[in-house]
matplotlib code that plots the C-alpha trace (Angstrom):
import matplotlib.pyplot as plt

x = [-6.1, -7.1, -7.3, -9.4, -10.1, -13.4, -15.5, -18.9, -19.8, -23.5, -21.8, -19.7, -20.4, -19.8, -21.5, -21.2, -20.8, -18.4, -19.6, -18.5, -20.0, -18.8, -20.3, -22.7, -23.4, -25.9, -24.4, -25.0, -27.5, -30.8, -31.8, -28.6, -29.5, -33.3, -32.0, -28.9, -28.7, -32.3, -33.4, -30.8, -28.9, -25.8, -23.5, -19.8, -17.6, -14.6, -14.0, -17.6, -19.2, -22.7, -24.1, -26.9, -28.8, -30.0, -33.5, -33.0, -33.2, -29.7, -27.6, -25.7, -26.6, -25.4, -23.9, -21.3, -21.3, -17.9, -17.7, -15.3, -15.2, -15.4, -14.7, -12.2, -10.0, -10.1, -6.9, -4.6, -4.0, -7.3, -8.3, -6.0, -6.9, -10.5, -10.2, -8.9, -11.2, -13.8, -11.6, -11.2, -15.1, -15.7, -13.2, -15.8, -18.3, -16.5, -17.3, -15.1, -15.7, -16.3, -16.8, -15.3, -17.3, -16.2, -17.7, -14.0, -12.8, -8.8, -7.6, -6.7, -6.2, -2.5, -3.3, -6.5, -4.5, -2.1, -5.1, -6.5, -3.4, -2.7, -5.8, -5.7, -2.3, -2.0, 0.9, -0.8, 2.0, 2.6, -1.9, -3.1, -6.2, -6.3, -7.8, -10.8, -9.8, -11.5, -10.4, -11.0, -11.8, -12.9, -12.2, -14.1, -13.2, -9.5, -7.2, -5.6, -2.1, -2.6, -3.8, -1.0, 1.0, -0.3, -0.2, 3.1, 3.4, 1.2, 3.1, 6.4, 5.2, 3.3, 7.3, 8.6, 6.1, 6.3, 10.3, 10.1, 7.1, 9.5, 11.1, 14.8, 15.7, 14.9, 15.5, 19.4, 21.9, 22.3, 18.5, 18.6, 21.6, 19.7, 16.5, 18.9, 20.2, 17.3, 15.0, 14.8, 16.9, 19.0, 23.1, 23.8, 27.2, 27.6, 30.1, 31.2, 33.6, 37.2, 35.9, 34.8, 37.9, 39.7, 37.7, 38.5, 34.7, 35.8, 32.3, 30.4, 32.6, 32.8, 29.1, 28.7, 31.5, 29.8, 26.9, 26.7, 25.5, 27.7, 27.5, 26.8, 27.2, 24.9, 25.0, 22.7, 22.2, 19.6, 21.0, 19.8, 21.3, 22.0, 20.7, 19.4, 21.0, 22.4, 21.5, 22.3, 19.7, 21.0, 18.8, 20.0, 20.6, 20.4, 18.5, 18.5, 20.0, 20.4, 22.2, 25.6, 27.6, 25.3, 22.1, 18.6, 15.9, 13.9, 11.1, 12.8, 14.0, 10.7, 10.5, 14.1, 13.5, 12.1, 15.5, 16.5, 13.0, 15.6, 16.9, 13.2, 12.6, 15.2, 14.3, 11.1, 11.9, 15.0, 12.3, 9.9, 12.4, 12.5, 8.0, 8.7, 11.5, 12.8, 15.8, 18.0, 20.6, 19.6, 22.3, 20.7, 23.3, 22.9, 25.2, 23.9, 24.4, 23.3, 24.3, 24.4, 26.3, 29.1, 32.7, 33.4, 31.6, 33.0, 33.3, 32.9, 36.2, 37.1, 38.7, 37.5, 38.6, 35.9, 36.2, 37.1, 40.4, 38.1, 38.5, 35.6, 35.4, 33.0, 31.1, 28.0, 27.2, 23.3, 24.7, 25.3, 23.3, 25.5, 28.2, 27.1, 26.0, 30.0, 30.9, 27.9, 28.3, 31.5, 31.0, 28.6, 30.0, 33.2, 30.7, 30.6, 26.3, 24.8, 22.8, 23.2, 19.3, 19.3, 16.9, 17.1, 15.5, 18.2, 17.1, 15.3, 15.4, 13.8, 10.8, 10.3, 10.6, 8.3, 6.3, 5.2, 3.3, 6.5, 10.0, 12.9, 15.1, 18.3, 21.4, 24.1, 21.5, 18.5, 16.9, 16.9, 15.5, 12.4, 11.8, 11.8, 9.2, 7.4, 7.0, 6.2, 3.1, 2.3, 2.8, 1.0, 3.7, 5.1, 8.6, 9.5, 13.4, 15.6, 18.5, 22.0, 24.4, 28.2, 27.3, 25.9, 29.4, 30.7, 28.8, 30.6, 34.4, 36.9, 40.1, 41.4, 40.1, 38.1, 34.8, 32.6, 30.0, 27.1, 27.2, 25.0, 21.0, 20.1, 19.5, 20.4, 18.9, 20.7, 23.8, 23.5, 22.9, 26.3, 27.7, 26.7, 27.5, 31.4, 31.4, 29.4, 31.4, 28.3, 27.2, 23.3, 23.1, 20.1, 19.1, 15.6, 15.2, 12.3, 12.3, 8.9, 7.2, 8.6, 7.1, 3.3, 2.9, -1.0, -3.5, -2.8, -5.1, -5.2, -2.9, -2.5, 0.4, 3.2, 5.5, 4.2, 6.6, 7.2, 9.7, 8.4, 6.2, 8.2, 11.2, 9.9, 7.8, 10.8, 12.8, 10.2, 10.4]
y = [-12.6, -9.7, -6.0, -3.4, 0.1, 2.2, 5.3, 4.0, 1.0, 0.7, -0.4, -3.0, -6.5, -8.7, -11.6, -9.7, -6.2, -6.1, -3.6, -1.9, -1.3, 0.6, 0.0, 2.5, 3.3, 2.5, 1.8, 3.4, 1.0, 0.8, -2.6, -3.8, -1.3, -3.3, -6.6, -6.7, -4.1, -3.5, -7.1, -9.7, -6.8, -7.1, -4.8, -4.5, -5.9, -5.9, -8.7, -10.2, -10.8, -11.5, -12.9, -11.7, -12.4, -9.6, -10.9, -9.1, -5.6, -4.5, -5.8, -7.9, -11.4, -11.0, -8.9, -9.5, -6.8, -7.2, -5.4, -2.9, -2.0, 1.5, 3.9, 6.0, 3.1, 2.2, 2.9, 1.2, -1.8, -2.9, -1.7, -4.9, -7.0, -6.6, -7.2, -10.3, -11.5, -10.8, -12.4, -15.7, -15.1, -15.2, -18.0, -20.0, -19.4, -19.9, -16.5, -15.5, -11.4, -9.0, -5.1, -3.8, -0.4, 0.8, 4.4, 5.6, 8.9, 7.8, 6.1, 3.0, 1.5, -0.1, -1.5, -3.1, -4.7, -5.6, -7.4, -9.4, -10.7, -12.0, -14.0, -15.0, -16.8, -20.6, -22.7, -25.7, -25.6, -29.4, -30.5, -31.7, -30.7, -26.4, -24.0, -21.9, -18.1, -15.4, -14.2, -10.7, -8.0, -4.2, -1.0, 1.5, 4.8, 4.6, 5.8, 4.0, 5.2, 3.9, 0.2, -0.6, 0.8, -2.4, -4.8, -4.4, -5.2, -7.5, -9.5, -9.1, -10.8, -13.3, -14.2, -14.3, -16.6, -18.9, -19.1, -19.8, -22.3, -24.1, -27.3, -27.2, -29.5, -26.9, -23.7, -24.6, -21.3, -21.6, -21.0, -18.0, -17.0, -17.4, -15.5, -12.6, -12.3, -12.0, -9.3, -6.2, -2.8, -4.7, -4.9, -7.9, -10.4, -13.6, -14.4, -18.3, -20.6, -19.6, -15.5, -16.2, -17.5, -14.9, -12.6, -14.5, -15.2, -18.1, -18.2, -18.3, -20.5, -23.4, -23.6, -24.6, -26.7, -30.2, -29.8, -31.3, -27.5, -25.0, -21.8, -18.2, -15.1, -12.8, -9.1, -6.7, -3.5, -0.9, 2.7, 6.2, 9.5, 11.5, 8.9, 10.3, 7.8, 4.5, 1.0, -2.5, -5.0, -8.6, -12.0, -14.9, -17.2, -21.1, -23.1, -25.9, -26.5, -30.2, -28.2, -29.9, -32.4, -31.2, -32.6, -31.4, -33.9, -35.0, -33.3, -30.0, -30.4, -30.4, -26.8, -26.0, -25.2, -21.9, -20.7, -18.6, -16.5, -13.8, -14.2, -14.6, -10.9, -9.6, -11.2, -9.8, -6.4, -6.1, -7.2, -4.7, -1.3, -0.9, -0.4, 1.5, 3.7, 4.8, 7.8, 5.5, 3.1, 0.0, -3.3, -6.6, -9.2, -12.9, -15.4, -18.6, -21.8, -25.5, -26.3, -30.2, -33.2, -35.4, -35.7, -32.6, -31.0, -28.0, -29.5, -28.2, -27.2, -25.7, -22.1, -19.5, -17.0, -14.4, -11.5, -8.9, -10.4, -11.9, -16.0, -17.8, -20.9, -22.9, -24.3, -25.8, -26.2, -25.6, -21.9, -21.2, -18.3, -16.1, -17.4, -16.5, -13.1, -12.3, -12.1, -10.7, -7.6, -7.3, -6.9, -4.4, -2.2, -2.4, -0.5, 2.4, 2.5, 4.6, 1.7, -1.4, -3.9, -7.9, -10.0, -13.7, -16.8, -17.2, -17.9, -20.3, -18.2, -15.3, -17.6, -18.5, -14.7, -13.2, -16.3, -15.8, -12.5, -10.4, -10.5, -8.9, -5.9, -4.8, -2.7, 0.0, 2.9, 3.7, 5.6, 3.0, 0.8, 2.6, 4.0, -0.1, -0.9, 2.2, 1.5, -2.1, -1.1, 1.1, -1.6, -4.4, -6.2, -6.2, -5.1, -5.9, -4.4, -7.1, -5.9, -6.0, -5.4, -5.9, -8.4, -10.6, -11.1, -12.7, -16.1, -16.1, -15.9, -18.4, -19.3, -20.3, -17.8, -13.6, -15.6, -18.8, -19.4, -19.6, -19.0, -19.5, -21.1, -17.9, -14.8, -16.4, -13.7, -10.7, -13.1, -13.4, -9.9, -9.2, -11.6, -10.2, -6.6, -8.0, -7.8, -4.5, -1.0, 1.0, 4.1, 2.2, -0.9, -2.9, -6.5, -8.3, -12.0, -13.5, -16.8, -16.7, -15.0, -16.3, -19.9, -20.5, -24.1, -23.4, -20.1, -17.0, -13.8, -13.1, -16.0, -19.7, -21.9, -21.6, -18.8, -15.2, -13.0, -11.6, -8.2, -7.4, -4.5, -3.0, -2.8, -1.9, 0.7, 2.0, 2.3, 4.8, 6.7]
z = [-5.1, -6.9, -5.4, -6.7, -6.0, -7.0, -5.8, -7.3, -4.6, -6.5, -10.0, -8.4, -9.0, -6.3, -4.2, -0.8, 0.4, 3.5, 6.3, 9.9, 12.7, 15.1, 18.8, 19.8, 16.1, 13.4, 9.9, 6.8, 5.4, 7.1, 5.9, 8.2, 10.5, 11.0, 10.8, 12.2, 14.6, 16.1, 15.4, 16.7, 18.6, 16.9, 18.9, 17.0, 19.3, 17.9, 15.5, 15.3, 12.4, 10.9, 7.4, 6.2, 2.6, 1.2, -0.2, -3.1, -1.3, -2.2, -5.6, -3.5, -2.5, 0.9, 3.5, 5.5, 8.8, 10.7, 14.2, 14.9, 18.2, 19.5, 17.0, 18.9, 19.3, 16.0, 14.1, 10.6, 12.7, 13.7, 9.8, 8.8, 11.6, 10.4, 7.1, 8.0, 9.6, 6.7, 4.3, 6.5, 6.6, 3.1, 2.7, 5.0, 2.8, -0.8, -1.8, -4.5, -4.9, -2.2, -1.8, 1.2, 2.1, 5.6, 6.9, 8.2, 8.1, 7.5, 4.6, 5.6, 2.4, 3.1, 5.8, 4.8, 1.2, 4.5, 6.3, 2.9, 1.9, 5.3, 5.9, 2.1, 2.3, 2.8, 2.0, -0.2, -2.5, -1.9, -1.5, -4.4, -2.6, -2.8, -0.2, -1.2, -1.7, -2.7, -6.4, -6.2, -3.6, -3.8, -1.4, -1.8, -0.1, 0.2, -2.6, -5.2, -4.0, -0.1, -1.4, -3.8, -1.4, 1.0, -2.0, -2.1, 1.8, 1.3, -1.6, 0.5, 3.4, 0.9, -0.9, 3.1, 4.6, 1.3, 1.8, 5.4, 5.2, 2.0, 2.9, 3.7, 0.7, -1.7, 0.5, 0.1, 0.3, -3.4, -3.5, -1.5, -3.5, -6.8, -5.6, -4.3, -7.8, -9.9, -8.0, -9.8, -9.1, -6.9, -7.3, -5.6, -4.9, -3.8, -2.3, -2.3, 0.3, -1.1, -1.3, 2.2, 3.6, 2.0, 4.3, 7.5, 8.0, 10.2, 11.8, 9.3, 7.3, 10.6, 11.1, 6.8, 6.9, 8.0, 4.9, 1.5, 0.3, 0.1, 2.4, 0.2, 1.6, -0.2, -0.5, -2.0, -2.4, -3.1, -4.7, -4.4, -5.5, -2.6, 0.5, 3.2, 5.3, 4.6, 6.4, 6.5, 7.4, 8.1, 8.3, 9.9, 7.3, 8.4, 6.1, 8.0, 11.6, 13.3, 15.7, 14.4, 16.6, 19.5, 17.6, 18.1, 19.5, 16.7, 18.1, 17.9, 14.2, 12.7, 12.4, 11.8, 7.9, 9.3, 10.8, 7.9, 8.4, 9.0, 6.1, 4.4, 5.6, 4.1, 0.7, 1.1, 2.0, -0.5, -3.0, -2.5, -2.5, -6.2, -6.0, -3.0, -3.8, -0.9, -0.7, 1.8, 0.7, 1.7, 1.9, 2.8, 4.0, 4.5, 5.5, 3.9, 4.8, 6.9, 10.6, 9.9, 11.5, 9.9, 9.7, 8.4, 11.0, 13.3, 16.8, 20.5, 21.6, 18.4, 18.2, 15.3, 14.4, 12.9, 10.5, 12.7, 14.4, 17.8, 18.9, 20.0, 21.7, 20.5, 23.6, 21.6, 17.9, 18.3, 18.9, 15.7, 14.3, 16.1, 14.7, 11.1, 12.2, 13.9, 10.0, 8.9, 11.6, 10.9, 6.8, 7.5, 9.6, 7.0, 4.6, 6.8, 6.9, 9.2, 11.3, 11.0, 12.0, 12.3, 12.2, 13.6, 14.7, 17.6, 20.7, 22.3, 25.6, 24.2, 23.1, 26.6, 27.4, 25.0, 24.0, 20.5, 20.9, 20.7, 19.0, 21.5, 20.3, 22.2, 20.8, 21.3, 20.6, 22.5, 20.0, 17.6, 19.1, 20.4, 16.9, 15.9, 18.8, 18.0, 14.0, 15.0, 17.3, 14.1, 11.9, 13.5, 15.2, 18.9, 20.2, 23.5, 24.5, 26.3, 28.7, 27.2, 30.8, 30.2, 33.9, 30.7, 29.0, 32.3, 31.2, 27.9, 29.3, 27.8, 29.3, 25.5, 23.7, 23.8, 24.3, 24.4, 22.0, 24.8, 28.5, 31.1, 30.4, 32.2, 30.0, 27.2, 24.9, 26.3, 26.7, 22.7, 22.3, 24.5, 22.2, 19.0, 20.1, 19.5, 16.3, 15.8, 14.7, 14.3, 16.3, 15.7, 16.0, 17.0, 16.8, 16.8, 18.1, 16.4, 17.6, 19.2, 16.3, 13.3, 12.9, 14.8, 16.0, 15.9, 14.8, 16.4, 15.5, 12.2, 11.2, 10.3, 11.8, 10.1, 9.1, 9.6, 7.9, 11.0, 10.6, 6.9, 8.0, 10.6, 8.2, 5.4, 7.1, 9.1, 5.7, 4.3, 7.5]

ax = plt.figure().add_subplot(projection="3d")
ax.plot(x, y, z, "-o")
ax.set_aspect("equal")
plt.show()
């Protein structure tokens, strides 16, 4: 899909001219205004829309109106949420150019180029059959600087959602290793089994260790003169998890190609810096690899040893996100960055919690994490912060070694978090669980089932903060 801007909206070609319509308010065309408005009452609740043809009154064949509510609640967020909705609307109706004209005082270009290339994605990669899309759509009214700004949002959550959605059989570590080394104005190192070991990343290493494909830990890094700051972001990196020894019901494996969408994000986001150009340092860490059964396989019981000196006892092999994120933490907090963000499919608990409405954040630092949930209610996406009591370390307690993988089925989110915080030397330090909002079994709001991309705009947009 192509994004345009322009300040002439009457020499625009296009088959329909996208409209608001604020409740309460006329628009600034009166043939809408007779027809629509006065006529069929068309009142502008937010997210309606009506299609009208023009009968060769205006150079456009058609007219789509979409409602947006009352104007004083109308902010960047609902600008997206609309322009999704028009462009699922157009979809419908095959058009293939549009002209978005909304009367708005803000310019909420980003986050309309946000909105388009949300509704425009599908994942027909494999269909021989395609989707209709519209090829090409307008804004008028916003700057030029504000939409590429979004186009660039837009294309990082695009990249994300298209990794997550990929089948595990060709999302392989190596894969993830190979895209981290060719995006552009990135340093990054990959580091294989034997550098691993050398490390003492005996987490990470144990949950690999029963695959055919070989784990990658994968660092990169994004340069500035002078940073402002410097921060880590880490994605959980699983590409595929059977849950190990302690399989998965067949039911619950269909999905599991979507447990790296941490590690998706951080693609994404590392992906988009060098556009952006932010004046942070910015390392993105992954620790690659499958969670699969055979002989080789790390085993309940087991003791490892991760990075940072600290035994765990493994209590179940379907706990083993965690696992790869003890070495992870612990590398990143060797790089002496000022805060240190993760991102992770990891519990099951916290989808229960939070449902798939909103991810859970939790961490050493307050103010961290209400800056995350604050730039994710500005961003589009929900935040909700989990306890993290030391009471929830009593459940993970081994008589054999510092800690059990997994505790009690109660609080099982917080119990990670407690977990997690282990292997963290970081004055900020704060982790999102986005199990519930990383993979949709059905349509939610403005998007399909499927991978959402979920974390993209809230990191990205806390980065240029």
């Amino acid at each position: 899909m192509k994004i345009n801007v322009t300040e002439n909206v009457t020499s625009t070609p296009c088959e329909v001219l996208v409209i608001g319509k604020f409740e309460g308010e006329k628009t600034p065309i009166e043939f809408v205004n007779e027809y629509v408005i006065e006529k069929d009452k068309f009142e502008g609740k937010f997210g309606e829309t009506y299609l009208i043809h023009t009968l060769g009154k205006l150079p456009q064949d058609k007219i789509l109106v979409v409602g947006c509510g009352k104007k004083e609640d109308f902010n960047a967020v609902k600008m997206s949420e609309v322009t999704s909705k028009a462009v699922k609307k157009l979809q419908q109706i095959k058009a293939k150019k549009a002209l978005f004209d909304f009367d708005v005082k803000e310019d909420y270009g980003k986050y309309a180029a946000i909105g388009a290339f949300i509704a425009d994605y599908y994942f027909d990669k494999y269909k021989s059959e395609k989707k209709d899309r519209v090829e090409e759509i307008t804004f008028a009214k916003f700057s030029a600087k504000q939409v590429e700004e979004g186009i660039i949002f837009g294309e990082a959550m695009k990249f994300t959602r298209d990794l997550a959605n990929e089948p595990a059989q060709n999302a392989t570590p190596s894969k993830l290793a190979e895209i981290a080394l060719g995006i552009d104005g990135i340093d990054t190192k990959i580091y294989d089994k034997e550098q691993c070991k050398e490390m003492g990343m005996g987490a990470f290493l144990a949950v690999g260790q029963g695959s055919a494909q070989p784990p990658k830990f994968i660092h990169m890094k994004y340069s500035v003169e002078n940073p402002k700051k410097r921060i880590a972001i880490i994605g959980k990196g699983i590409c595929f998890d059977s849950g190990g020894l302690d399989i998965k019901p067949a039911a619950s494996m269909l999905t599991m190609k979507d447990d790296m969408s941490g590690a998706a994000c951080i693609l994404g986001v590392m992906k988009s810096l060098k556009a952006l150009a932010p004046d942070i340092e910015v390392h993105g860490i992954i620790a690659a690899c499958e969670n699969m059964p055979s002989g080789s396989s790390y085993k309940p019981g087991d003791i490892l040893t991760a990075k940072n000196g600290k035994t765990i006892e493994v209590d179940n092999t379907d706990a083993e996100g965690r696992l790869t994120l003890a070495d992870a933490l612990c590398y990143a907090s060797e790089l002496g960055v000022d805060e240190i963000i993760d991102i992770a499919t990891l519990t099951g608990a916290c989808m229960v919690a939070l449902g798939t409405i909103a991810s859970g954040v939790m961490g050493n630092s307050e103010e961290l994490i209400q800056e995350i949930i604050k730039t994710g209610e500005e961003s589009g996406e929900k935040f909700w912060q989990l306890p993290m009591f030391k009471d929830y370390f009593n459940g993970l307690k081994s008589e054999i070694a510092d800690m059990k993988n997994t505790g009690s089925r109660f609080g099982g989110a917080s119990a990670a978090g407690v977990f997690l915080q282990e292997f963290v030397d970081c004055p900020k330090w704060a982790h999102i669980d986005v199990a519930g909002t990383a993979f949709l079994d059905k349509p939610q709001k403005e998007f399909i089932s499927g991978a959402t991309g979920v974390g993209v705009r809230t990191i990205l947009n806390y980065i240029l903060k």
